[in-house]
Every structure is written in structure tokens, then in C-alpha cells.
TIFILUM-237940 format. One line per 3 residues: number of its first residue (from 0); their letters; for each residue x, z, y of N, C-alpha, C, O. Coordinates in pm, whole numbers, plus 32768, in hexadecimal, padded with zeros to 4 digits. Atoms other than C-alpha are relative to their C-alpha. Layout:
% residues N
NUM	a	X Z Y X Z Y X Z Y X Z Y ~ ...
END
This chain:
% residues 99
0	xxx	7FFF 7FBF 8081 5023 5636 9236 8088 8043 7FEA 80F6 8011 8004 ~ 7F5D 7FC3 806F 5135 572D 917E 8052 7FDA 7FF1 802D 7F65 8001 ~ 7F90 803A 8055 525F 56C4 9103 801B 8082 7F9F 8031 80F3 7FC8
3	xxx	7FC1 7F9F 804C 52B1 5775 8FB0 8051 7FEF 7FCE 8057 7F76 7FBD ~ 7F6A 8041 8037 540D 5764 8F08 7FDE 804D 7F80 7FB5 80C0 7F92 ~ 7FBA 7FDA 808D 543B 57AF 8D87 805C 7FF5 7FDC 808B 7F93 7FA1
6	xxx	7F58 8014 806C 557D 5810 8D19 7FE2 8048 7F65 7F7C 807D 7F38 ~ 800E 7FC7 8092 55DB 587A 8BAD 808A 8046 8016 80F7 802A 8048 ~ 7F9E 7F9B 802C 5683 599C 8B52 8009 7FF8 7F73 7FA7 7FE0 7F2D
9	xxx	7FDA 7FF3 8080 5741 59B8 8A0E 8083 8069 8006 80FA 804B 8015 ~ 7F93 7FC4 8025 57F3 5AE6 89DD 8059 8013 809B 8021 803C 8101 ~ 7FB9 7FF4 7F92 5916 5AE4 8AE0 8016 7F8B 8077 804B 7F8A 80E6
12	xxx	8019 8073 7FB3 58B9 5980 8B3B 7FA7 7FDC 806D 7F45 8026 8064 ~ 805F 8008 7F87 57F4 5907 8C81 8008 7F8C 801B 8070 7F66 8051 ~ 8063 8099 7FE0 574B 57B3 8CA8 7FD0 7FFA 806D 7F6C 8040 8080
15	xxx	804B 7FDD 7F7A 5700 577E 8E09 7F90 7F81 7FF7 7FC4 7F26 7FB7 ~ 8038 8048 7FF9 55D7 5696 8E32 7FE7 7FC3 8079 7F6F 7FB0 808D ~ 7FE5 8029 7F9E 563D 55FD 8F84 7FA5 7F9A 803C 7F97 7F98 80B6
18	xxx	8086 802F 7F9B 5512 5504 8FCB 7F79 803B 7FF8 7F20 800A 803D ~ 8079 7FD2 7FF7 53FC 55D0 8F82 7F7B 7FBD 7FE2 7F89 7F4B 7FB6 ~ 807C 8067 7FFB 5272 5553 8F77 7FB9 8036 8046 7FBB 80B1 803E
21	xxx	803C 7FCB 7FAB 5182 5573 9086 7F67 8037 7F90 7F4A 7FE2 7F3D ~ 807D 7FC1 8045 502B 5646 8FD0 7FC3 8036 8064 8005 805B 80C6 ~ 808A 7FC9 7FE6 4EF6 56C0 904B 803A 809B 8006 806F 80C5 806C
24	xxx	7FD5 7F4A 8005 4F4F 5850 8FEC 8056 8030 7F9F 809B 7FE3 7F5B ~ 7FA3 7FDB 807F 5006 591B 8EFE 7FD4 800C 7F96 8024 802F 7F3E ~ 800E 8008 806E 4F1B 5900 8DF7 800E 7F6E 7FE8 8018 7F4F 7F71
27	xxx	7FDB 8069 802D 4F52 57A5 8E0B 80A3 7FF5 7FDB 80CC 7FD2 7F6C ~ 7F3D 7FE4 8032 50FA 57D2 8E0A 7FF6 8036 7F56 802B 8000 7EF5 ~ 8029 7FC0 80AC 5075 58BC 8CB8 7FF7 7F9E 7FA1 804B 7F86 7F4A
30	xxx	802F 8093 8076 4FE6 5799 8BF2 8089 7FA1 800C 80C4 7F7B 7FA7 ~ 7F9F 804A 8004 50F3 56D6 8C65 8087 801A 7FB5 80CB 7FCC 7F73 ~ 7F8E 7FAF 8010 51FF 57C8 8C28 7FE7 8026 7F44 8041 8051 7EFC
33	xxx	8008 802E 8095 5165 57A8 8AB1 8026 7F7C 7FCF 8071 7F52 7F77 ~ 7FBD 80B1 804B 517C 563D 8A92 8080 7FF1 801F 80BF 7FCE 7FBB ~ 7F4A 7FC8 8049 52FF 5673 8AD4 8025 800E 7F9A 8065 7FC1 7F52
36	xxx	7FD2 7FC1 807A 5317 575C 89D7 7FE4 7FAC 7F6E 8037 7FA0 7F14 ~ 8033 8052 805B 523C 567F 88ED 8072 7F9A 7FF1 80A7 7FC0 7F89 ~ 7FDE 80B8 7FD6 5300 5517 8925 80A2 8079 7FC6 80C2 8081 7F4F
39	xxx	7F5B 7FD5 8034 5485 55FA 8913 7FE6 8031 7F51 8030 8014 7EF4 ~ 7FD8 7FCF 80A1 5416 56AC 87BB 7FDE 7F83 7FA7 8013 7F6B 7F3B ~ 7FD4 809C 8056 53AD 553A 8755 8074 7FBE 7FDF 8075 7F92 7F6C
42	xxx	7F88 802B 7FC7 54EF 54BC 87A8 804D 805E 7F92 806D 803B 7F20 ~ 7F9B 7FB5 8057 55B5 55D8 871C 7FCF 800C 7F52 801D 8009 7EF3 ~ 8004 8011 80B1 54F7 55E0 85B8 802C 7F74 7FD1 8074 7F63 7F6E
45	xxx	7FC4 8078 8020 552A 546D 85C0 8085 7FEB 7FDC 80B8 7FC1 7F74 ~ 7F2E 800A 801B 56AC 5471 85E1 801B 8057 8010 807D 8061 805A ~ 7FB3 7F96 803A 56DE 55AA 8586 8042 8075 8066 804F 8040 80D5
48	xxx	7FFD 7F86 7F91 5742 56F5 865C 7F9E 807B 8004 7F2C 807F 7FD6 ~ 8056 7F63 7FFF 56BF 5859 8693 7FB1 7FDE 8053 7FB7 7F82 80A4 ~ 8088 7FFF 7F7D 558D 5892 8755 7FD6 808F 8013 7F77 809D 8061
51	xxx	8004 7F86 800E 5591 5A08 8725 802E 8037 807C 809D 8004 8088 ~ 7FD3 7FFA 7FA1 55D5 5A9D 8876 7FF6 7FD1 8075 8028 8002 80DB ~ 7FE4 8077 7F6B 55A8 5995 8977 7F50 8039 8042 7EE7 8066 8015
54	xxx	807F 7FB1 7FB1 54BE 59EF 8A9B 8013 7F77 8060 807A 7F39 807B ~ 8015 8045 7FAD 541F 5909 8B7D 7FFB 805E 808C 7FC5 80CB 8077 ~ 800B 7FB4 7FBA 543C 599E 8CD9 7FF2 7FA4 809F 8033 7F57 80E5
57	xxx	8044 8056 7F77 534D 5940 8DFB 803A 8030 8081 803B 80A7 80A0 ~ 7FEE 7FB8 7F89 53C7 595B 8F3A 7FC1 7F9C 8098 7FBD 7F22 80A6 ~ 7FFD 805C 7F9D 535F 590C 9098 8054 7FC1 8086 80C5 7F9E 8066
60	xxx	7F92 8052 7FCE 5407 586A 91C6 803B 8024 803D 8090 7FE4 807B ~ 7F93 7F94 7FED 5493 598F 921F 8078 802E 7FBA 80D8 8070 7FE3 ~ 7FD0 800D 807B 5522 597F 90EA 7FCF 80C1 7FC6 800A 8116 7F84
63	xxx	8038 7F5C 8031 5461 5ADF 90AC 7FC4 7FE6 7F5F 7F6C 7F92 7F4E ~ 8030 7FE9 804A 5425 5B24 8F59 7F3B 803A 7FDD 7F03 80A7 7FE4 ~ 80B4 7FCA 7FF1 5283 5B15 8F23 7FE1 800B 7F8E 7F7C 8050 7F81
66	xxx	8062 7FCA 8095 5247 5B1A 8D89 8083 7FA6 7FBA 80C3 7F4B 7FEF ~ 7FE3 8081 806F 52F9 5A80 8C3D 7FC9 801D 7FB2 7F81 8080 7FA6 ~ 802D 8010 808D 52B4 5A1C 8B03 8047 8020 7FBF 80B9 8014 7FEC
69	xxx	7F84 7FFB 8055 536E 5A7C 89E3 7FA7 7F8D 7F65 7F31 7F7B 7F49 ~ 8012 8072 807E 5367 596E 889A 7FC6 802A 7FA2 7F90 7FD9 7F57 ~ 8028 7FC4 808F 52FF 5A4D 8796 7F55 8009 8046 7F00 7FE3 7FF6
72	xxx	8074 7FE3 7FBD 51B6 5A97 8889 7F9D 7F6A 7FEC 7F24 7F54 7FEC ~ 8032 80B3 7FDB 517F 590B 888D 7FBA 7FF1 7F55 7F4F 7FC3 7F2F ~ 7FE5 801F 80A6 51C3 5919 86F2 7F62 8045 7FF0 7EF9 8005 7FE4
75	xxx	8046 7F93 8052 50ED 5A57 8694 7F98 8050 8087 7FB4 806E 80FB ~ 8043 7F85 7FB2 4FCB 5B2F 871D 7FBF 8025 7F90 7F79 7FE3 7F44 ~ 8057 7FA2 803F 4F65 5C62 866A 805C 8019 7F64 8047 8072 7F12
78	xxx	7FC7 7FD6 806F 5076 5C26 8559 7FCA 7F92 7F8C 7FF8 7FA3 7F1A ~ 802E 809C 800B 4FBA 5AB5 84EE 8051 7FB4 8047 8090 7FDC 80A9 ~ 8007 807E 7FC3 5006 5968 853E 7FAB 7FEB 8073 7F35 8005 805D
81	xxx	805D 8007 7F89 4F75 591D 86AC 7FEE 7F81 7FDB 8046 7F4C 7F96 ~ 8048 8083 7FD9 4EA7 57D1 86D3 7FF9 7FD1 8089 801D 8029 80D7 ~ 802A 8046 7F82 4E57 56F9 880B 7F9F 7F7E 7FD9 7FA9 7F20 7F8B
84	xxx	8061 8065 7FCF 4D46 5638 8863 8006 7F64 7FE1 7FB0 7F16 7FBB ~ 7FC9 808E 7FD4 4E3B 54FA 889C 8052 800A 7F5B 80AC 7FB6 7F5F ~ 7FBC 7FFD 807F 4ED1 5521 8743 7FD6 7F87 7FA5 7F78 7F94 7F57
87	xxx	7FFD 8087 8023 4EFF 5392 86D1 7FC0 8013 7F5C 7F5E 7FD8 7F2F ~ 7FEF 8008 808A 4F33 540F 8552 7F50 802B 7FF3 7F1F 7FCA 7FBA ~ 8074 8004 8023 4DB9 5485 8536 7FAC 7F79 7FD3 7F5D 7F7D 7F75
90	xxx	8047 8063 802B 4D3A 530D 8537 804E 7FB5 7F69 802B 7F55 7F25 ~ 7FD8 8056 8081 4E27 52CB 8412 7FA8 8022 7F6E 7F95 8090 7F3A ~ 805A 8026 8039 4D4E 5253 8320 8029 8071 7F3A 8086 8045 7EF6
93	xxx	7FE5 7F98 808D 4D62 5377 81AD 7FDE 7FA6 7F9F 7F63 7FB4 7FA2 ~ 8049 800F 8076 4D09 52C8 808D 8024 8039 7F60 7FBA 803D 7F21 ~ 7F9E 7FAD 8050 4DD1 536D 7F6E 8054 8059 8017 80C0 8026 8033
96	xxx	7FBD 7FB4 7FB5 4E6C 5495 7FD2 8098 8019 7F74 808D 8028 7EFA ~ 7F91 7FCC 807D 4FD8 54DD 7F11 8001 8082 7FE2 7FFC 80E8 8027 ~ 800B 7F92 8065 4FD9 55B2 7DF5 8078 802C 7FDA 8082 8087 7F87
END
């Protein structure tokens, strides 16, 4: 199998992702290369930090550049809020919504 590396770009910064994960293909690195992005903008709204800018960036073990993500893409499609499938907060239970 593959090896794909995700680093993060921020700006003038470069994140090397030095062990990589072995995947199936590059649409699998894709999905993956979301749940990155997902799990860091958790992290950074949690304790605080920009997330504006930062790019996930797949590479393979050539270290050849094959696709990234950028954060706002993860956030928003179409200029909405994006959803996922795996999105925990859906089973939280509404009963009174605040007014």
C-alpha cells in the first residue's frame, strides 16, 4: 500500500508530517487529509488560534505534492456550514432550543 504524508501549511510555516499512513489510494489520503483538518480546527477553536489559512497538504513518498485541503473548504461548502456523516453533535439530544 501508499504511504501518504500530511503536512500543514500556515502562511510562511511548514509542518512536515514525517511518519506518514499507509492508504489504499488518494481518495482515501482525501478523507483522511479531512479528518486532519477536522481534529486541528477542533483543537484550535478549543484553545484558541487562527484557522484561517492553514492548508493540509498531501504528499507522497516522493514527497511529490498530489492534492490539499484548505480549512475553510473543511468549514464551508457553497458559502454554508458543511456537515459530515460522522458528526457526533447530531445525536445530541434538542429539547428546548435557546431563545
Amino acid at each position: 500500500m501508499p504511504r501518504y504524508f500530511f503536512h500543514v501549511r500556515e502562511q510562511s510555516q511548514f509542518s512536515r508530517d514525517t511518519e506518514g499512513q499507509e492508504l489504499a489510494n488518494l481518495e482515501a489520503a482525501k478523507r483522511e487529509a479531512v479528518n486532519v483538518a477536522r481534529e486541528m480546527i477542533g483543537e484550535r477553536l478549543l484553545h484558541g488560534g487562527d484557522i484561517d489559512g492553514r492548508i493540509v497538504v498531501i504528499a507522497d513518498e516522493q514527497d511529490q505534492m498530489l492534492d490539499e485541503v484548505h480549512f475553510c473548504d473543511v468549514l464551508f461548502e457553497g458559502g454554508t456550514a458543511r456537515s459530515y456523516g460522522d458528526d457526533v453533535t447530531k445525536s445530541a439530544p434538542v429539547t428546548n432550543p435557546i431563545r
